[in-house]
C-alpha positions as a LaTeX table, in Angstrom:
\begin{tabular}{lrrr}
\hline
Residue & $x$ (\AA) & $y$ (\AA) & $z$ (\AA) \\
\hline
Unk1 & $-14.49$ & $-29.04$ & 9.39 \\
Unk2 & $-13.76$ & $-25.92$ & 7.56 \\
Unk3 & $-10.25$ & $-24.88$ & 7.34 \\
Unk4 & $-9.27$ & $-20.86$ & 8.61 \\
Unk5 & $-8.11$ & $-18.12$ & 6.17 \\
Unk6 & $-5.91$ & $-15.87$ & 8.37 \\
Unk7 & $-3.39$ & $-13.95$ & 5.66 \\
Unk8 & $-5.27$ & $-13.97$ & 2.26 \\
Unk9 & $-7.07$ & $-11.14$ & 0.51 \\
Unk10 & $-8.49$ & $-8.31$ & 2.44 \\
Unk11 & $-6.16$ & $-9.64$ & 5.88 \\
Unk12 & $-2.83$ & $-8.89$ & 3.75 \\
Unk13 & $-2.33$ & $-5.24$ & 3.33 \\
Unk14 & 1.08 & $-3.52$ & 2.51 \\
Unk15 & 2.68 & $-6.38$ & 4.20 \\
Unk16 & 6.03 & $-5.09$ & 3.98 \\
Unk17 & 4.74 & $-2.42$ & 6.68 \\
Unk18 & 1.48 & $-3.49$ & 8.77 \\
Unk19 & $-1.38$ & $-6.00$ & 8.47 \\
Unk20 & $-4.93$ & $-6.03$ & 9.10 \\
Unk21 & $-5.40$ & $-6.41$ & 12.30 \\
Unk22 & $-6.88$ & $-8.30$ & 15.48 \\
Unk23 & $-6.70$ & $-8.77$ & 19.16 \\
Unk24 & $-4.22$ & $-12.17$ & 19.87 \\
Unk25 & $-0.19$ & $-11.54$ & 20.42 \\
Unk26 & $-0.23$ & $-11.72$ & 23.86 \\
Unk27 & 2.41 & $-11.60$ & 27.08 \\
Unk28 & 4.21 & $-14.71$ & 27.40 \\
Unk29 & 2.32 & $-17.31$ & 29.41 \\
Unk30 & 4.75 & $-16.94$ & 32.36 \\
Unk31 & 3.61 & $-13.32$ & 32.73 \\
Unk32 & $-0.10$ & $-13.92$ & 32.46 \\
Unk33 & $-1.61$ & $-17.49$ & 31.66 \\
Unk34 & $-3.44$ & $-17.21$ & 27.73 \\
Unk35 & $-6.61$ & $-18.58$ & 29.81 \\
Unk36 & $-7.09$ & $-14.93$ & 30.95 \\
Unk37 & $-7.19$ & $-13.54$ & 27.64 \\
Unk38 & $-9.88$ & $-16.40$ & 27.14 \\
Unk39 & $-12.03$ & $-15.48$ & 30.30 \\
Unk40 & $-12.02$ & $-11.99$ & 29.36 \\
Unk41 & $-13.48$ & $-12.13$ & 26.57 \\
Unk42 & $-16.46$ & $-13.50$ & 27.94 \\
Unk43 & $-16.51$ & $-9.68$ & 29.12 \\
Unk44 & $-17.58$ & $-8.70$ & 25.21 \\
Unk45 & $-20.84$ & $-11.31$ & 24.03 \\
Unk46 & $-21.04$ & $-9.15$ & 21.51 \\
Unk47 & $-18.15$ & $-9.43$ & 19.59 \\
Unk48 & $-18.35$ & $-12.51$ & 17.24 \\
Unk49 & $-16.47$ & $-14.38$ & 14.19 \\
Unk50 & $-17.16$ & $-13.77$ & 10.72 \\
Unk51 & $-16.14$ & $-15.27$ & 7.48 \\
Unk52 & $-16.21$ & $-13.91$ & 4.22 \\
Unk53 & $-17.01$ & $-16.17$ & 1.21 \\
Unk54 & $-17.49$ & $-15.97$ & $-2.59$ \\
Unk55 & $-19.99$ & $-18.13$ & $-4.03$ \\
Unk56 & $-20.14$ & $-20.26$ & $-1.02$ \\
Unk57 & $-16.63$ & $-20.95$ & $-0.68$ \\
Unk58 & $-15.09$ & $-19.15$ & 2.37 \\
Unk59 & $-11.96$ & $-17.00$ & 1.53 \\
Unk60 & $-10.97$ & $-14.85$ & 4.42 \\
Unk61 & $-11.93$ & $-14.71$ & 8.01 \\
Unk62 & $-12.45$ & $-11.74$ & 10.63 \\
Unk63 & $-14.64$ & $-10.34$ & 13.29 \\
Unk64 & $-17.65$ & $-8.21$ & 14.13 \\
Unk65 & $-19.51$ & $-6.07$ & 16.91 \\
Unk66 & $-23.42$ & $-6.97$ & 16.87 \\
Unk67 & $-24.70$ & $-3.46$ & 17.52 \\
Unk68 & $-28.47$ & $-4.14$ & 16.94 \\
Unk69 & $-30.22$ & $-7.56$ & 16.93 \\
Unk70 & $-29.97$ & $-7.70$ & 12.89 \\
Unk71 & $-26.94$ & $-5.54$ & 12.56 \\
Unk72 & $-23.25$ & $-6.39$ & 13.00 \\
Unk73 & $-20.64$ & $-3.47$ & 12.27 \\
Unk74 & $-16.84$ & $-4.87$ & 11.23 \\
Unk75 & $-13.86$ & $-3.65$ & 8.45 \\
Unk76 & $-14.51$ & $-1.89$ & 5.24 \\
Unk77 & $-11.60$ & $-4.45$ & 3.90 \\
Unk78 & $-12.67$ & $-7.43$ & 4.93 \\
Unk79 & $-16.04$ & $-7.70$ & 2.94 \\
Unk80 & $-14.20$ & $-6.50$ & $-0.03$ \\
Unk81 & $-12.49$ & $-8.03$ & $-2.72$ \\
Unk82 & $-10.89$ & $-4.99$ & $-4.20$ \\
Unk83 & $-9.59$ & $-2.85$ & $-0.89$ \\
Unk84 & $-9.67$ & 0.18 & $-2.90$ \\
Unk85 & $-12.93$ & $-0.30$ & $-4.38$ \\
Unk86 & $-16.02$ & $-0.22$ & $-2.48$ \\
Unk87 & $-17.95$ & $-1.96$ & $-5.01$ \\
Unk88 & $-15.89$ & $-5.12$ & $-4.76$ \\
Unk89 & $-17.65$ & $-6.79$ & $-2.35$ \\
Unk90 & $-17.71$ & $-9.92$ & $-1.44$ \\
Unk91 & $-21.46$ & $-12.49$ & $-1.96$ \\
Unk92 & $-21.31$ & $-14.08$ & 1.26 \\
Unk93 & $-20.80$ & $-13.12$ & 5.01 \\
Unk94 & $-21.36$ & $-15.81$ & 8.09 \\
Unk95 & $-21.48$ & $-13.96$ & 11.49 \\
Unk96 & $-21.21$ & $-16.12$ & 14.66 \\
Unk97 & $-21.30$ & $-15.46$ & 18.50 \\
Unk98 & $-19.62$ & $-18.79$ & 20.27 \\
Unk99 & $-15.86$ & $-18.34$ & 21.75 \\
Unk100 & $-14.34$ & $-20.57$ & 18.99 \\
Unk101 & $-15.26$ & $-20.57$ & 15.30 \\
Unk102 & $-14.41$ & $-24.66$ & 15.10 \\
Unk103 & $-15.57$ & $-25.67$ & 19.02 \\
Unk104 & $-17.52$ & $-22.98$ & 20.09 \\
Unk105 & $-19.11$ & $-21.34$ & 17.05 \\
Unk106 & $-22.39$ & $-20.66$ & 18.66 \\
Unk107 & $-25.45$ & $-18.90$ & 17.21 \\
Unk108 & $-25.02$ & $-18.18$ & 13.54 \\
Unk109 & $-26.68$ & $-16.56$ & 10.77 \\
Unk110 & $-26.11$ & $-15.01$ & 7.26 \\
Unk111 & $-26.01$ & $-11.59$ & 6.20 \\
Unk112 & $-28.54$ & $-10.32$ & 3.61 \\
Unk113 & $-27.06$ & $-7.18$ & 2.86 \\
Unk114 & $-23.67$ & $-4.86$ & 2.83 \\
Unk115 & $-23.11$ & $-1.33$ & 3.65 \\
Unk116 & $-19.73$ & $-0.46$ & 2.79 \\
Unk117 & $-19.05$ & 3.28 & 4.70 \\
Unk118 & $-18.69$ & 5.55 & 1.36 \\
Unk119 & $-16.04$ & 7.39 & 2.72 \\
Unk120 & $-13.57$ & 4.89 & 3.02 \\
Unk121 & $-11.01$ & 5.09 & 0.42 \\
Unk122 & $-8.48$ & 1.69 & 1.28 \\
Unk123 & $-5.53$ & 1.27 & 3.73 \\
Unk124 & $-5.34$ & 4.11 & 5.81 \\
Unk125 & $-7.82$ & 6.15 & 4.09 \\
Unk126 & $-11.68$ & 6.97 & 5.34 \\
Unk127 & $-13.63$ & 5.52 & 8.21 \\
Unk128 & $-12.80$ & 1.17 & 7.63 \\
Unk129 & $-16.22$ & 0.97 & 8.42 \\
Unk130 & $-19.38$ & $-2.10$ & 7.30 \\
Unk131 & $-22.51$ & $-2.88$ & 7.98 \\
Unk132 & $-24.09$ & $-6.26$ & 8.23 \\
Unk133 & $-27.71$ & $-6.52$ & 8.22 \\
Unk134 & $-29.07$ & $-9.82$ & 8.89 \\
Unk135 & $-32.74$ & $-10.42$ & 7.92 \\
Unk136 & $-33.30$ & $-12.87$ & 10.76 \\
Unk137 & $-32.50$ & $-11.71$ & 14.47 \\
Unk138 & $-30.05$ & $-12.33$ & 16.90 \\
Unk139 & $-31.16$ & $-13.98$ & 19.97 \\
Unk140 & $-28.48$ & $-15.00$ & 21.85 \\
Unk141 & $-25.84$ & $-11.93$ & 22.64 \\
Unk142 & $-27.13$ & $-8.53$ & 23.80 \\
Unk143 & $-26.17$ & $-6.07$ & 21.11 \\
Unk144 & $-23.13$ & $-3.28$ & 22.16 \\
Unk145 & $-23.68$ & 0.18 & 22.92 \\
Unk146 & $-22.21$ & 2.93 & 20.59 \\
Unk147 & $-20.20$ & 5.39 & 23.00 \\
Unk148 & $-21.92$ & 8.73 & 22.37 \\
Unk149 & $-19.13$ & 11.27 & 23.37 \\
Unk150 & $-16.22$ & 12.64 & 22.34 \\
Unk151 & $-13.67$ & 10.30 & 21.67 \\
Unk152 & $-10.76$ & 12.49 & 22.02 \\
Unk153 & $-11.63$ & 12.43 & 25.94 \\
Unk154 & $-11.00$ & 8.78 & 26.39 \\
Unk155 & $-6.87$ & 9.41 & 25.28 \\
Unk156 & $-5.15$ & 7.83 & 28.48 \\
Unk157 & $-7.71$ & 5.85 & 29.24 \\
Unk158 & $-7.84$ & 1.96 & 29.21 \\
Unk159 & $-9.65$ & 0.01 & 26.78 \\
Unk160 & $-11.25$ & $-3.43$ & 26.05 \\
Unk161 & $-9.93$ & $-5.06$ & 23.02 \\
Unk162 & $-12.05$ & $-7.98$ & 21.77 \\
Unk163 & $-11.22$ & $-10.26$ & 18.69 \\
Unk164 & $-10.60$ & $-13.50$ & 16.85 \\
Unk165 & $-6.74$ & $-13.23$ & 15.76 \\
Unk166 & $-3.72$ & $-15.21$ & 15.47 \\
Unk167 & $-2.29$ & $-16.14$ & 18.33 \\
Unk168 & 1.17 & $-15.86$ & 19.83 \\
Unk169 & 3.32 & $-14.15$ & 22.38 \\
Unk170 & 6.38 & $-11.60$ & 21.32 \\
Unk171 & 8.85 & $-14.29$ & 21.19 \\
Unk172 & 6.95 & $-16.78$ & 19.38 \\
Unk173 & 5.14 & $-14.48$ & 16.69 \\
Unk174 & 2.28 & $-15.61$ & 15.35 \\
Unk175 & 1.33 & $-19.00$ & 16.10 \\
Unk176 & $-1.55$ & $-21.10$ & 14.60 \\
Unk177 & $-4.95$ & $-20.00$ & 12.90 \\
Unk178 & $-7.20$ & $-17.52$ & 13.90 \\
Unk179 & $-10.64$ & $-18.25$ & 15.43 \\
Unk180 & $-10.30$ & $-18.14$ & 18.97 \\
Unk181 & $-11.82$ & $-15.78$ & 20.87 \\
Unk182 & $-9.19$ & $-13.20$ & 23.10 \\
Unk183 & $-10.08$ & $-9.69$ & 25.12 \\
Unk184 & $-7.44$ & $-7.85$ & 26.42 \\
Unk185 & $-6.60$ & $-4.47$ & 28.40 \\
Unk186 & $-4.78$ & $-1.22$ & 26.79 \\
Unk187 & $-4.35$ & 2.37 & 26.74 \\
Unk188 & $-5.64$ & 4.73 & 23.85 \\
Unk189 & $-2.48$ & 5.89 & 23.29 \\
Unk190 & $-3.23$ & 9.06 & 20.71 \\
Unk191 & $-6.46$ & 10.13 & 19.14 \\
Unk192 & $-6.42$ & 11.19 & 15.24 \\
Unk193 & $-2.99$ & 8.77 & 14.85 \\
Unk194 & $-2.30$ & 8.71 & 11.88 \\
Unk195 & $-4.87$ & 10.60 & 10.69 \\
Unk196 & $-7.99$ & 11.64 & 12.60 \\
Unk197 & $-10.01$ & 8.58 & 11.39 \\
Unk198 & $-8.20$ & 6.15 & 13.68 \\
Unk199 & $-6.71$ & 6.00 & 17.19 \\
Unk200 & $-3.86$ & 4.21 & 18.37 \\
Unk201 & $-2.41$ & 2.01 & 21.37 \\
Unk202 & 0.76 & 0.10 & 21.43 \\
Unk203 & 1.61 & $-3.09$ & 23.12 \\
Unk204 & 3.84 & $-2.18$ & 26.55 \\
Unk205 & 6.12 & $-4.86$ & 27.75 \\
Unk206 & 6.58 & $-6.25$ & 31.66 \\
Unk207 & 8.57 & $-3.65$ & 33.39 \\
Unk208 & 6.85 & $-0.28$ & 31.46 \\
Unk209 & 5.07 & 2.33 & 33.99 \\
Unk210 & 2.06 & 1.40 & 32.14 \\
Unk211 & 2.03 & $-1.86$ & 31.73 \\
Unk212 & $-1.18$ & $-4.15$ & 32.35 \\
Unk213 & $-0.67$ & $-7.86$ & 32.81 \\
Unk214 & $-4.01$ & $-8.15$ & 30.21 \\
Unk215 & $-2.37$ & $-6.18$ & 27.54 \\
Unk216 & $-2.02$ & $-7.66$ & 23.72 \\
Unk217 & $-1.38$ & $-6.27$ & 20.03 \\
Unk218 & $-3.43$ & $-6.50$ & 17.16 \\
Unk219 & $-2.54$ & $-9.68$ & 14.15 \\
Unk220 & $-4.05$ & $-11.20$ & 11.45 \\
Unk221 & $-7.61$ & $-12.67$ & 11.79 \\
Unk222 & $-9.94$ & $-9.84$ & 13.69 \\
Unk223 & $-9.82$ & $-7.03$ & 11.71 \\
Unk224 & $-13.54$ & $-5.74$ & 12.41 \\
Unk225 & $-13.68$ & $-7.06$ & 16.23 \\
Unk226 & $-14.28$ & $-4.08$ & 18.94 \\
Unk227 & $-12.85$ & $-2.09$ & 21.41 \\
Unk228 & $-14.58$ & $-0.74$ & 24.35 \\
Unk229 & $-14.11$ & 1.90 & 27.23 \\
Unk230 & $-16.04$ & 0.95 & 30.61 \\
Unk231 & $-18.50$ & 3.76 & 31.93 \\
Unk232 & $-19.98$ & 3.14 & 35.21 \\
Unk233 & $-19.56$ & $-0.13$ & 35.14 \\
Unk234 & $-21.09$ & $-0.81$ & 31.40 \\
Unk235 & $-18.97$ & $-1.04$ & 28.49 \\
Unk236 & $-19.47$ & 1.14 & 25.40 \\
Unk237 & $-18.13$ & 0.39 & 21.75 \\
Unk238 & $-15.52$ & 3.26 & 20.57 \\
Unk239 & $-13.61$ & 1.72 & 18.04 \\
Unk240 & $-13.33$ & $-1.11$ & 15.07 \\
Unk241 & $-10.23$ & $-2.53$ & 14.91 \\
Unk242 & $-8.83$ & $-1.72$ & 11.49 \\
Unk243 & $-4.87$ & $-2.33$ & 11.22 \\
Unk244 & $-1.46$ & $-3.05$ & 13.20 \\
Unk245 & 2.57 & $-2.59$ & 12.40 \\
Unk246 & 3.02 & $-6.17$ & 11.16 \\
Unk247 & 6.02 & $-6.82$ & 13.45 \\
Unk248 & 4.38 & $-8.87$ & 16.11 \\
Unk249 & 6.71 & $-8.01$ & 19.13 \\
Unk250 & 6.48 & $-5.08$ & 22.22 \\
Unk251 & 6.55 & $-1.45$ & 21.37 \\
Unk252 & 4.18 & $-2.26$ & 17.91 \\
Unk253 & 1.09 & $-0.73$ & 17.41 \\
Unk254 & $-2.63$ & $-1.26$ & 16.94 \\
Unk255 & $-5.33$ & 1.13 & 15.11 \\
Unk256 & $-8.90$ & 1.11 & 15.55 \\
Unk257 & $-11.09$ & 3.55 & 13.38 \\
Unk258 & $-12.97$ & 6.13 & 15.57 \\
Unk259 & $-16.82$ & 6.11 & 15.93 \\
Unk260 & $-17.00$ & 9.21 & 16.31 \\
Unk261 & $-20.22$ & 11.52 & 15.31 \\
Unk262 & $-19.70$ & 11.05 & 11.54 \\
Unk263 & $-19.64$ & 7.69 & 11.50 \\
Unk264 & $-22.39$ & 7.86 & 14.38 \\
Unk265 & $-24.65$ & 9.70 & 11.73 \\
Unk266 & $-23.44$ & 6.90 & 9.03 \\
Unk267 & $-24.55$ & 4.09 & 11.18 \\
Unk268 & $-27.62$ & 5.74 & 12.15 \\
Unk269 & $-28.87$ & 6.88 & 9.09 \\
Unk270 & $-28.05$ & 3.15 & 7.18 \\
Unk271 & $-29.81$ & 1.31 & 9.77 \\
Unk272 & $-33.00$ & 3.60 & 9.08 \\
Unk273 & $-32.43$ & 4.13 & 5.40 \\
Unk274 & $-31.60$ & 1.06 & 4.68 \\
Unk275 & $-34.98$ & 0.29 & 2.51 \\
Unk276 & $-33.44$ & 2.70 & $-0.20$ \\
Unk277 & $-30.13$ & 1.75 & $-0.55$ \\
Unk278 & $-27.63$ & 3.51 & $-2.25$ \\
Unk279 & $-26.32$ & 2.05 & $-5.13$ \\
Unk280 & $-22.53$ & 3.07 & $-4.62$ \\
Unk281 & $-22.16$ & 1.58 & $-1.28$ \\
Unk282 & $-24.96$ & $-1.14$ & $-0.60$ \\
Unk283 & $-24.81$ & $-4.99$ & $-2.33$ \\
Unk284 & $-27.89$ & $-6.54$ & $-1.88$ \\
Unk285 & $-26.75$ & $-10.59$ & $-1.54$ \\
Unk286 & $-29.27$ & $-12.45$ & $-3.72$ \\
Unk287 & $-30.53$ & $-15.64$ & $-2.93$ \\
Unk288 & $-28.63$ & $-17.46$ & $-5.92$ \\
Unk289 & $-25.38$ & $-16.27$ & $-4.94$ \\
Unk290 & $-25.07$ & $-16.96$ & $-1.37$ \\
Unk291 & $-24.98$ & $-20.31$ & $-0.12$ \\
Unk292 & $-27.85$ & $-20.94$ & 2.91 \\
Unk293 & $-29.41$ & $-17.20$ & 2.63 \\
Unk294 & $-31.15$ & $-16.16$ & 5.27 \\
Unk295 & $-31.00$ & $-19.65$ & 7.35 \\
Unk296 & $-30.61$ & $-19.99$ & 11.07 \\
Unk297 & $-28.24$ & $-22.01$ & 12.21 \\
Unk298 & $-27.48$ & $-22.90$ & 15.95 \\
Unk299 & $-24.34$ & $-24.88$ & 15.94 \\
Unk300 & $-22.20$ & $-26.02$ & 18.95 \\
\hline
\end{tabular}
């Protein structure tokens, strides 16, 4: 049994102000039981588990949206070694779609090659945007939907929030390792915040005008996973969750970069292009370097 990475490399940025960031401090159980968070989740099949290795050892952990049967889309900093380099990336990337990484881990694969957004410049800076491509297919999760409008609209509106963090409640902080599966309910709070790559919603305590009973802020462990606004009655990816204020508590925030049409165009064109790669933001994962390349493995 492999043991979880939830604060090391990519998952500890500027920790004296936020982290990397996931989908897991939730109400206390007396408000809402954490077995929601659990069954709502099941809402999001296409959100899975991911861990990052080097040379076959596994040295952080986060999530990803499958957004085409060979395709997942996750952080810029958590395939890379180096968060201000985009040539720093990691050799090895294991994308899985069961509930629970250690008792649920369901279908599995590995990737064959990275596409590292070239706009993204570290913390804070450029879409935190990466491309998986897996050379076998996915065949057990129906891949998400990119949400083709204006993002800006959806400010006010509530939003899915699907990921694989540390858990805890505000009075506990974080508690335990990541790996586990959570979806939760919030508000896009502001659009372009704090800068118009990334959008922002903050967690709202019991007794708030706004508050939903499903609401949850962002820690260590999911940086990558998705959030999603419901449009008659289907759910459409807007955001990857990229960052949070560290402080685990009410009132903190959580930051997804926005998919809007740039980084439509980005994901677009990679996914067609991606025969020619270019050699300032692609890493073609060689067969020698990555431990069980291009195996299936069903697990769980």
């Amino acid at each position: 049994m492999r043991s979880i990475v939830s604060f090391l490399g990519a998952f500890c940025l500027l920790l004296s102000a936020s982290s990397s960031a996931n989908a897991s401090i939730v109400h206390e159980m007396s408000t809402t039981p954490e077995s929601a968070y659990f069954e709502y989740a099941d809402t999001f099949p296409s959100v899975g588990w991911l861990f990052v290795q080097q040379d076959g050892v596994d040295v952080t952990f986060g999530s990803g949206v499958l957004i085409g049967q060979n395709w997942v889309l996750t952080s810029a900093h958590g395939v890379l070694e180096n968060d201000y380099d985009i040539n720093s990336v990691y050799n090895g990337f294991e994308f899985g779609l069961g509930n629970n990484v250690i008792t649920d881990p369901g279908e599995s694969l590995f990737a064959s090659e990275v596409f590292v957004n070239p706009g993204y410049g570290g913390f804070e800076s450029g879409p935190d945007l990466a491309l998986l491509y897996f050379e076998d297919a996915f065949e057990t999760a129906t891949a998400a939907e990119l949400y083709l409008g204006d993002v800006a609209d959806l400010t006010g509106t509530d939003t899915g929030i699907a990921g694989y963090g540390v858990g805890g409640t505000p009075s506990t902080g974080y508690v335990g390792a990541a790996g586990q599966k959570r979806a939760g309910i919030v508000p896009i709070d502001s659009v372009a915040s704090p800068n118009s790559t990334f959008m922002e919603t903050f967690f709202r305590q019991p007794g708030h005008p706004d508050f939903n009973d499903l609401g949850l802020l962002g820690s260590p462990g999911d940086s990558g996973g998705g959030w999603f606004t419901e449009i008659d009655d289907e759910f459409f990816l807007t955001g990857i969750t990229s960052f949070a204020t560290l402080n685990p508590r009410y009132g903190s925030s959580t930051y997804a970069t926005i998919l809007g049409l740039d980084e439509r165009v980005w994901i677009g064109e990679t996914i067609a292009s991606r025969a020619v790669p270019e050699p300032s933001s692609v890493v073609l994962l060689g067969a020698a370097s990555l431990v069980g390349l291009g195996r299936r493995r069903r697990r769980g």
